[in-house]
Steps between C-alpha positions, in 0.01 A plus 500: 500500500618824455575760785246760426255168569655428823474895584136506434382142711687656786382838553193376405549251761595742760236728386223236604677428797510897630101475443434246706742544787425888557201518565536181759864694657270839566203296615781335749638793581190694521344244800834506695442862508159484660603191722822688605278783619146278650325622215268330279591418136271504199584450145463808293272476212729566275688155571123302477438625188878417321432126431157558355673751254764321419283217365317728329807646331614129396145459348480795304835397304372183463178542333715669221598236237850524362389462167200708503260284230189401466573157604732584820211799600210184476724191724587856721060569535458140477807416808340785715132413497609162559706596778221729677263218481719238680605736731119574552414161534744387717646836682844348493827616365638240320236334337395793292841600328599136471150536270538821359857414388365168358217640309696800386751257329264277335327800380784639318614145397108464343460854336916471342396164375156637401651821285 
């Protein structure tokens, strides 16, 4: 592989990493405060809401098809109604996108073999 390769997985790497670790070293540091002191802690709203918009970040990129065409925009409709029904059905996590990602792929696989 070349080094510009390398140089991208790891500060991509350590870019994840800083996102998840923190928000979890302020929330640490954040109830040792109020402990230190006999104070009680709560989480500030801003920290609830970060995982919820996260995922929704994630899932706005990933609606988008690479190769926007009329057969990647129908398995990408097809994928997410699929997906919302499971998940509807069932109210689990993995379930649904193990469906979603099923359908999606046998969508495009149809509608390429189709055209």
């Amino acid at each position: 592989m070349q080094t510009d390769i390398w140089v991208a997985i790891i500060l991509a790497a350590i870019g994840t990493y800083a996102l998840r670790v923190g928000p979890l070293l302020w929330t640490q540091r954040h109830f040792n405060k109020h402990k230190a002191s006999n104070t009680e802690a709560r989480l500030p709203t801003w920290l609830s809401v970060l995982g919820p918009l996260m995922i929704a970040a994630m899932l706005g990129t990933s609606l988008i098809p690479k190769v926007p065409s009329a057969s990647s925009w129908f398995a990408t409709v097809v994928g997410t109604l699929v997906t919302i029904l499971v998940w509807r059905k069932f109210k689990s996590l993995g379930l649904p996108v193990f469906c979603g990602v099923l359908s999606f792929g046998l969508a495009l696989t149809a509608t390429l073999n189709w055209l």
